[in-house]
PyMOL Python script that loads the backbone (N, CA, C, O; Angstrom):
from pymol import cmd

cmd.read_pdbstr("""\
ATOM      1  N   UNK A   1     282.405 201.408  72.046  1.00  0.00           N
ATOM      2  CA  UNK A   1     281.464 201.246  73.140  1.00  0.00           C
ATOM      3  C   UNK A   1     282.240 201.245  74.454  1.00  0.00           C
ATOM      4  O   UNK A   1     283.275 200.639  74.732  1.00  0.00           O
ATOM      5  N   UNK A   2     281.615 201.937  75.080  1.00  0.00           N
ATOM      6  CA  UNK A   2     282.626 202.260  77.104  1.00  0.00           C
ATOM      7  C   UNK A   2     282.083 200.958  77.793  1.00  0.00           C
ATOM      8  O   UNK A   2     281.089 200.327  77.432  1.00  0.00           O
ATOM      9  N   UNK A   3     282.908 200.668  78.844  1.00  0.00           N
ATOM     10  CA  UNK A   3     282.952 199.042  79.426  1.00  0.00           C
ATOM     11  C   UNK A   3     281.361 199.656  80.252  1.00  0.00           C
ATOM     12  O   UNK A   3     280.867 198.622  80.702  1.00  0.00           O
ATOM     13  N   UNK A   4     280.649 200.549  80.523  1.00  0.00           N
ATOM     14  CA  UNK A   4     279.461 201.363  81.200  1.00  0.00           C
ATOM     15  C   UNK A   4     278.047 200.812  80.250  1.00  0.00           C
ATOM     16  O   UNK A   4     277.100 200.153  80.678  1.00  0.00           O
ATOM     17  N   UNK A   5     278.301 201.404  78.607  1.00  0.00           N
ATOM     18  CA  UNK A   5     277.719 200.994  77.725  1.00  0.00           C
ATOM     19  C   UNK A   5     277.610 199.863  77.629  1.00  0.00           C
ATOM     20  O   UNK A   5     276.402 199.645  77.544  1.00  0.00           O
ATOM     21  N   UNK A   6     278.311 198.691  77.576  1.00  0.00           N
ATOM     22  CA  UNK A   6     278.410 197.038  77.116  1.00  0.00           C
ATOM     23  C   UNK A   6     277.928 196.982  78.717  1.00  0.00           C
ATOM     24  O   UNK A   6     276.698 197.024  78.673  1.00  0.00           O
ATOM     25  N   UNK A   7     278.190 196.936  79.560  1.00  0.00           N
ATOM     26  CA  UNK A   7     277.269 196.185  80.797  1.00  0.00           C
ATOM     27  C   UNK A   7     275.774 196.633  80.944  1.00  0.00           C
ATOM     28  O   UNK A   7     274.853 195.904  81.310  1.00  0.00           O
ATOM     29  N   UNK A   8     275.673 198.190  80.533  1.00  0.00           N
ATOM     30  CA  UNK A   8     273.583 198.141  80.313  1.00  0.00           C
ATOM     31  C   UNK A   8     273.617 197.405  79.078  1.00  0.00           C
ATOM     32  O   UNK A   8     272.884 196.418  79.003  1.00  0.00           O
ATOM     33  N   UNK A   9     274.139 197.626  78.368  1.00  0.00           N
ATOM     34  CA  UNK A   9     273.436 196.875  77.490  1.00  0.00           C
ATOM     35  C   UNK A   9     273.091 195.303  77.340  1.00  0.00           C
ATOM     36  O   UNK A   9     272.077 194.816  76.840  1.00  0.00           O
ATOM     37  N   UNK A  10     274.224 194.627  77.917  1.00  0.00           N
ATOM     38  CA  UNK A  10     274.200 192.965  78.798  1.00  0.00           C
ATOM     39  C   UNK A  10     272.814 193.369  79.758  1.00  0.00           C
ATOM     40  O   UNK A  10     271.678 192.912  79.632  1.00  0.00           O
ATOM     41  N   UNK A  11     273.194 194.146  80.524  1.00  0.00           N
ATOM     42  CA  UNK A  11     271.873 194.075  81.755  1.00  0.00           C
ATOM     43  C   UNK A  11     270.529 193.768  80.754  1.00  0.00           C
ATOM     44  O   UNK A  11     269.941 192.740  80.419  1.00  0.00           O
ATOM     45  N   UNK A  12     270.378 195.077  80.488  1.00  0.00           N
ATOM     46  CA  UNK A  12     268.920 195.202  79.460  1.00  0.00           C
ATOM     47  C   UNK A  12     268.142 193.587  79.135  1.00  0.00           C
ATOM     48  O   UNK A  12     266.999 193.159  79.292  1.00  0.00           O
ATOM     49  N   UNK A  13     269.335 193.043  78.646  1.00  0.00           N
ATOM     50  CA  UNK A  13     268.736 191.733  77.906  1.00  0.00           C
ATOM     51  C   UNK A  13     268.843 190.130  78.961  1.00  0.00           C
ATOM     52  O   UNK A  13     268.431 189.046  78.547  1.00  0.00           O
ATOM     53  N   UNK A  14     269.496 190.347  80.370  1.00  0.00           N
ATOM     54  CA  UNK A  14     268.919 189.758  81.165  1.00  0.00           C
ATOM     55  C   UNK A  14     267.380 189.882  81.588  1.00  0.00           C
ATOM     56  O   UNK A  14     266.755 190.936  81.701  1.00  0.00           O
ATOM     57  N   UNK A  15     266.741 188.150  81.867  1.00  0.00           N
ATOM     58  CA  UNK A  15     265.772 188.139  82.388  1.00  0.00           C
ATOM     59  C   UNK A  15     265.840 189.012  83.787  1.00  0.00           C
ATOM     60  O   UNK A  15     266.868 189.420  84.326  1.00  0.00           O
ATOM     61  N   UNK A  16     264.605 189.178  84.197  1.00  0.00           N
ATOM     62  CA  UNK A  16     263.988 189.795  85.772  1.00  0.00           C
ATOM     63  C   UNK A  16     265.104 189.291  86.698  1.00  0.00           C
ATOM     64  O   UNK A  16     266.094 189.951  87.014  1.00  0.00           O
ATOM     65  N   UNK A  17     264.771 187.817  87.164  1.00  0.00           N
ATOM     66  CA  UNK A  17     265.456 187.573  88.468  1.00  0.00           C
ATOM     67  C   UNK A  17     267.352 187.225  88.275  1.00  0.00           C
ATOM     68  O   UNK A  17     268.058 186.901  89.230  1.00  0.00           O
ATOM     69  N   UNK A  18     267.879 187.396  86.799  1.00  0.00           N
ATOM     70  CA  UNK A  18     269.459 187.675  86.767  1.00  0.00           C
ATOM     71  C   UNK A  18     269.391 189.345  87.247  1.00  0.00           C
ATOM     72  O   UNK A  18     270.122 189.769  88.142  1.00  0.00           O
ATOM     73  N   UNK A  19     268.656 189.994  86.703  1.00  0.00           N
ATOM     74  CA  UNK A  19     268.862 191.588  86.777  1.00  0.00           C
ATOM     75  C   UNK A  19     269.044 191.890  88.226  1.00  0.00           C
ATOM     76  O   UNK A  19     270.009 192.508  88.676  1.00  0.00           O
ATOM     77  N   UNK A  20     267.880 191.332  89.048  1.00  0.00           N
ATOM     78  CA  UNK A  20     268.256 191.505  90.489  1.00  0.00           C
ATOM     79  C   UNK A  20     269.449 190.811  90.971  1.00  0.00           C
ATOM     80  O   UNK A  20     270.044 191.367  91.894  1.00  0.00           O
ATOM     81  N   UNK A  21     269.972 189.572  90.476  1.00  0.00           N
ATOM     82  CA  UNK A  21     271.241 188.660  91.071  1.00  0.00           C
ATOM     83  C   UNK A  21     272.387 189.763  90.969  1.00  0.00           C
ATOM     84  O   UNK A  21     273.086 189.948  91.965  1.00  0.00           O
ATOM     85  N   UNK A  22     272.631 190.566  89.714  1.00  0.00           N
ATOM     86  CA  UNK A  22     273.079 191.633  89.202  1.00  0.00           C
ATOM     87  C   UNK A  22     273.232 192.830  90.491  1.00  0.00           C
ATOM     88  O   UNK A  22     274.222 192.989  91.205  1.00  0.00           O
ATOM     89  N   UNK A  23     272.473 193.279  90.518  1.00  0.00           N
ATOM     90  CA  UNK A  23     272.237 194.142  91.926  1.00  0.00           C
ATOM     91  C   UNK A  23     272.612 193.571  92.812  1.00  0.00           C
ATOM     92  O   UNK A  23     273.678 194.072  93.170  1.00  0.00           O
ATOM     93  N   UNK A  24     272.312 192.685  93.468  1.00  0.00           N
ATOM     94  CA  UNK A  24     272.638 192.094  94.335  1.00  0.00           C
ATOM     95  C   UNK A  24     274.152 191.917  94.865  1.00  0.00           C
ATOM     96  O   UNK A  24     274.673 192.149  95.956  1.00  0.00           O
ATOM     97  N   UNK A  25     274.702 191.349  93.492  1.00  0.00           N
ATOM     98  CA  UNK A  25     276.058 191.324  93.800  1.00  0.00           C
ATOM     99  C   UNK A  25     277.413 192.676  93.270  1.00  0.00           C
ATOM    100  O   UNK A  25     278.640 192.636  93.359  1.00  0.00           O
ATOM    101  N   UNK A  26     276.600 193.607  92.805  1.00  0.00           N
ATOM    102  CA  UNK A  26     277.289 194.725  93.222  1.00  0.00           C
ATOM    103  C   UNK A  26     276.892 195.567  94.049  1.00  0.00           C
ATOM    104  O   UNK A  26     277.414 196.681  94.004  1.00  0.00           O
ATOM    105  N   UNK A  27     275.752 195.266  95.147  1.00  0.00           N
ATOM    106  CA  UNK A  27     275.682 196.013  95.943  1.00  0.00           C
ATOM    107  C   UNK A  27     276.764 195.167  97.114  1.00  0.00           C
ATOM    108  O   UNK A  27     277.441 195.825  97.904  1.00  0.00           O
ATOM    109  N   UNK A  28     276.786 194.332  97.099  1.00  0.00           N
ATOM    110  CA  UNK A  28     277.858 193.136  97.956  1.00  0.00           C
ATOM    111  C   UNK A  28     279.140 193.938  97.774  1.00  0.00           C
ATOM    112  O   UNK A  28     279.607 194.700  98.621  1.00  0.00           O
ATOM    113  N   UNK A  29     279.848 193.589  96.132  1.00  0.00           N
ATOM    114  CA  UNK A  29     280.736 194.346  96.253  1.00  0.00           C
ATOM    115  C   UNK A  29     280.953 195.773  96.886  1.00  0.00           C
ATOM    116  O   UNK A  29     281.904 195.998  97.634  1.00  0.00           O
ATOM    117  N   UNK A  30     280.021 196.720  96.545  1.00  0.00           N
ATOM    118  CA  UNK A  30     280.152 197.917  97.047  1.00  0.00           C
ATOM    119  C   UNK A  30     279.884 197.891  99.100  1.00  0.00           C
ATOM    120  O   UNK A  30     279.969 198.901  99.800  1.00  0.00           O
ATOM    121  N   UNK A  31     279.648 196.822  99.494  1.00  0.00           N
ATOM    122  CA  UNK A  31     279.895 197.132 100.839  1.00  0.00           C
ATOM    123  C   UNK A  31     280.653 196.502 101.236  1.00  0.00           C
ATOM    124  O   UNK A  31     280.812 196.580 102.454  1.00  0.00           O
ATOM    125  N   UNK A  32     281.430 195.657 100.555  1.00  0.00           N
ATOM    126  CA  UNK A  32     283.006 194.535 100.581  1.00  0.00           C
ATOM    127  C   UNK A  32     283.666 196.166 100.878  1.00  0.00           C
ATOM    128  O   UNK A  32     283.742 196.597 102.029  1.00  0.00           O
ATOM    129  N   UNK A  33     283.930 196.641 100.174  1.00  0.00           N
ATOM    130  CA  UNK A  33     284.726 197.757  99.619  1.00  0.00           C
ATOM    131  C   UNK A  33     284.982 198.775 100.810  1.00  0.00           C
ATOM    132  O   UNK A  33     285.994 199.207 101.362  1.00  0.00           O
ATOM    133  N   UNK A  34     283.318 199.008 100.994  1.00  0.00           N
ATOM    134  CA  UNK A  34     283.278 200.346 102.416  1.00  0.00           C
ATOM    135  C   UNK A  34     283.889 199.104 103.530  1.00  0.00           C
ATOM    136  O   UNK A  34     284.760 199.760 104.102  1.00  0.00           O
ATOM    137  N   UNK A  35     283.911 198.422 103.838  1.00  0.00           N
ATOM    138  CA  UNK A  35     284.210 197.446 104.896  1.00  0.00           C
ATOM    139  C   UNK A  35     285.984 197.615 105.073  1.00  0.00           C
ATOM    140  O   UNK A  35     286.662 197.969 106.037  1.00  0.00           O
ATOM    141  N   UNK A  36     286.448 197.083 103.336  1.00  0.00           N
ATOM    142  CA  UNK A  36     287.890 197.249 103.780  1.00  0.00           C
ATOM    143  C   UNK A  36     288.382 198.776 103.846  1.00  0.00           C
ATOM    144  O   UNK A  36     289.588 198.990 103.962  1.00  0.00           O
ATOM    145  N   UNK A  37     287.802 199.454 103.800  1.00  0.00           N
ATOM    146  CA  UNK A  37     288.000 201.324 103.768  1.00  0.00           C
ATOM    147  C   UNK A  37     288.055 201.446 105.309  1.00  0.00           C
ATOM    148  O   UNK A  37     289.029 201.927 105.888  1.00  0.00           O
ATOM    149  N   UNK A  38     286.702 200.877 106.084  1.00  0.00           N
ATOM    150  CA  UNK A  38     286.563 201.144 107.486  1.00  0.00           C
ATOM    151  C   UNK A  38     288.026 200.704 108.254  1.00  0.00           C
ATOM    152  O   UNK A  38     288.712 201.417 108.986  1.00  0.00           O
ATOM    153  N   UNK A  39     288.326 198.981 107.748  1.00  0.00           N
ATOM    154  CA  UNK A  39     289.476 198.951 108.738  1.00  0.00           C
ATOM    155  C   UNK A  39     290.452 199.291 108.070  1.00  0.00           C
ATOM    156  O   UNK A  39     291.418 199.027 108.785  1.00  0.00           O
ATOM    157  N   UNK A  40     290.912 199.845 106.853  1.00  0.00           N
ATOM    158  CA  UNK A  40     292.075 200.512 106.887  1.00  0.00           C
ATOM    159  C   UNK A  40     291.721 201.390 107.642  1.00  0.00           C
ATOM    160  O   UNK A  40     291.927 200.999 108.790  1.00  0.00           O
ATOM    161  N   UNK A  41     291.200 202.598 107.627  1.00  0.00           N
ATOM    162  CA  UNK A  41     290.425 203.334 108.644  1.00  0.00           C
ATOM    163  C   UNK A  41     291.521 203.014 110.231  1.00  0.00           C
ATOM    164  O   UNK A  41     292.695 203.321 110.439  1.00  0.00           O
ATOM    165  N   UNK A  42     290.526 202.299 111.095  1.00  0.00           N
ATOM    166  CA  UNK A  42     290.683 201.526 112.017  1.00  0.00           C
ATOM    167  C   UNK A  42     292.077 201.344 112.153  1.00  0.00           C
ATOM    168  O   UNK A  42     292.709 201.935 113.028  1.00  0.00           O
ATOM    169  N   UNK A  43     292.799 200.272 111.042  1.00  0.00           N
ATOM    170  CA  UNK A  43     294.432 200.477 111.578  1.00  0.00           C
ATOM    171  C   UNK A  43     295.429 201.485 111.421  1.00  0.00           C
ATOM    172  O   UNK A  43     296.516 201.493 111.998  1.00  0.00           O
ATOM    173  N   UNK A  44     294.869 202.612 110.345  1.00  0.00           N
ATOM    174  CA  UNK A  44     295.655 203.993 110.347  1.00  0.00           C
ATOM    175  C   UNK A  44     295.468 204.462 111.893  1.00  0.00           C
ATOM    176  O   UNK A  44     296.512 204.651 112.517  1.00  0.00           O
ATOM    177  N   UNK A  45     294.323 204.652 112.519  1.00  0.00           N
ATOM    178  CA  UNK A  45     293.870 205.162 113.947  1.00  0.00           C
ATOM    179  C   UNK A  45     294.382 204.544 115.021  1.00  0.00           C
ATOM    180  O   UNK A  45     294.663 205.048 116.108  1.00  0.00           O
ATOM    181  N   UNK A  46     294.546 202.881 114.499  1.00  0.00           N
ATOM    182  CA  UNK A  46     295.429 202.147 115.721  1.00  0.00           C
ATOM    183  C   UNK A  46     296.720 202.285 115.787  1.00  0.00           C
ATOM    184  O   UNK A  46     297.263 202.069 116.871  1.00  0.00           O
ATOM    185  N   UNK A  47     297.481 202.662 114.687  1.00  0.00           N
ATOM    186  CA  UNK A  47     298.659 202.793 114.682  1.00  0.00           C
ATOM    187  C   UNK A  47     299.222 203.794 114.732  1.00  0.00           C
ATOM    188  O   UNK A  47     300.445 203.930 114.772  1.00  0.00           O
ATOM    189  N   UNK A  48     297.831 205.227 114.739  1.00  0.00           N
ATOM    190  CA  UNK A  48     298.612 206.263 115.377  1.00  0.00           C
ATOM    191  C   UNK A  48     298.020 206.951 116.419  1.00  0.00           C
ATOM    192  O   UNK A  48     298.123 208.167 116.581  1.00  0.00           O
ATOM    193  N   UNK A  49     297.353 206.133 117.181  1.00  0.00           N
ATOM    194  CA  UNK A  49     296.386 206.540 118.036  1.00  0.00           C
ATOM    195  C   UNK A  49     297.501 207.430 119.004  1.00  0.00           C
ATOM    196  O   UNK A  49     297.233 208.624 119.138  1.00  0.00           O
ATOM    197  N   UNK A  50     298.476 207.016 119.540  1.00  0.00           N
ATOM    198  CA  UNK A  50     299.654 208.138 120.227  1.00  0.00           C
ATOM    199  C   UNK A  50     299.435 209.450 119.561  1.00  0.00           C
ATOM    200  O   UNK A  50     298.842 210.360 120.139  1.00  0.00           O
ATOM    201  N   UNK A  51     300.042 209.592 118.003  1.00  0.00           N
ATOM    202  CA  UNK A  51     299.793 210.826 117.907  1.00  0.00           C
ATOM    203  C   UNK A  51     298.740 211.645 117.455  1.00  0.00           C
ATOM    204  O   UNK A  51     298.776 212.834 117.137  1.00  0.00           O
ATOM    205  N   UNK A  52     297.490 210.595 117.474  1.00  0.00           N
ATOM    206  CA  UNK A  52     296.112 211.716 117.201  1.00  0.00           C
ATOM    207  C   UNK A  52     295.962 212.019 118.912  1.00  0.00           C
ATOM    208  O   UNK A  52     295.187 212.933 119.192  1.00  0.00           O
ATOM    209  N   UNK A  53     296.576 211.390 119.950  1.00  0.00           N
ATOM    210  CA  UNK A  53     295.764 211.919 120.903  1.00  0.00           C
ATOM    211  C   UNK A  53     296.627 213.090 121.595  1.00  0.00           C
ATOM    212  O   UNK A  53     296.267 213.783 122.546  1.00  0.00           O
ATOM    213  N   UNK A  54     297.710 213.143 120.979  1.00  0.00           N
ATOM    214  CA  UNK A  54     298.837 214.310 121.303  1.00  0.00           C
ATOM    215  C   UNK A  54     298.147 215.486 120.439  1.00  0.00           C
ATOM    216  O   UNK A  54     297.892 216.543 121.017  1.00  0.00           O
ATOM    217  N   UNK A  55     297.778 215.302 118.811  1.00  0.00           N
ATOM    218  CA  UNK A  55     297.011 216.170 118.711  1.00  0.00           C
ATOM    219  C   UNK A  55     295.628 216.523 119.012  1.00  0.00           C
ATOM    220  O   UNK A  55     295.159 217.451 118.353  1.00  0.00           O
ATOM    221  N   UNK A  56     294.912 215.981 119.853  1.00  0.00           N
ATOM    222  CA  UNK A  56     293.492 216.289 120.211  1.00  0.00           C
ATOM    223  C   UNK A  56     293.850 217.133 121.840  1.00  0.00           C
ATOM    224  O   UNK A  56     292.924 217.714 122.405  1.00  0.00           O
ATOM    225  N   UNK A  57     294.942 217.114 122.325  1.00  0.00           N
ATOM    226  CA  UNK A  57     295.461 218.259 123.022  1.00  0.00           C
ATOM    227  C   UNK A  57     294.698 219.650 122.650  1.00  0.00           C
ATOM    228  O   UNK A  57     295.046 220.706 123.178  1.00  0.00           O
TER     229      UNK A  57
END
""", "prot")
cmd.dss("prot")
cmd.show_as("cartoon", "prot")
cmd.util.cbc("prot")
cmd.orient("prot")
């Protein structure tokens, strides 16, 4: 069984309002995630903001 398989199948047999707690907190995670993406983001750009603006020449 794939770790994909064993978590629907856990889901399935949660009640209603775990299933949403469920959602809930991997939609959390999944915007934890885009968050630390943005400021790596952010400090790649701060730390080379010199030479992106030498290349936007």
């Amino acid at each position: 069984m794939t770790l994909a398989d064993k978590l629907l199948q856990d889901f399935k047999e949660l009640p209603d309002e775990k299933k949403r707690q469920v959602i809930d907190f991997v939609e959390f995670l999944r915007a934890k995630q885009q968050q630390e993406l943005e400021q790596m983001m952010d400090s790649v750009i701060a730390e080379n903001k010199e030479a992106f603006l030498e290349l936007a020449k």
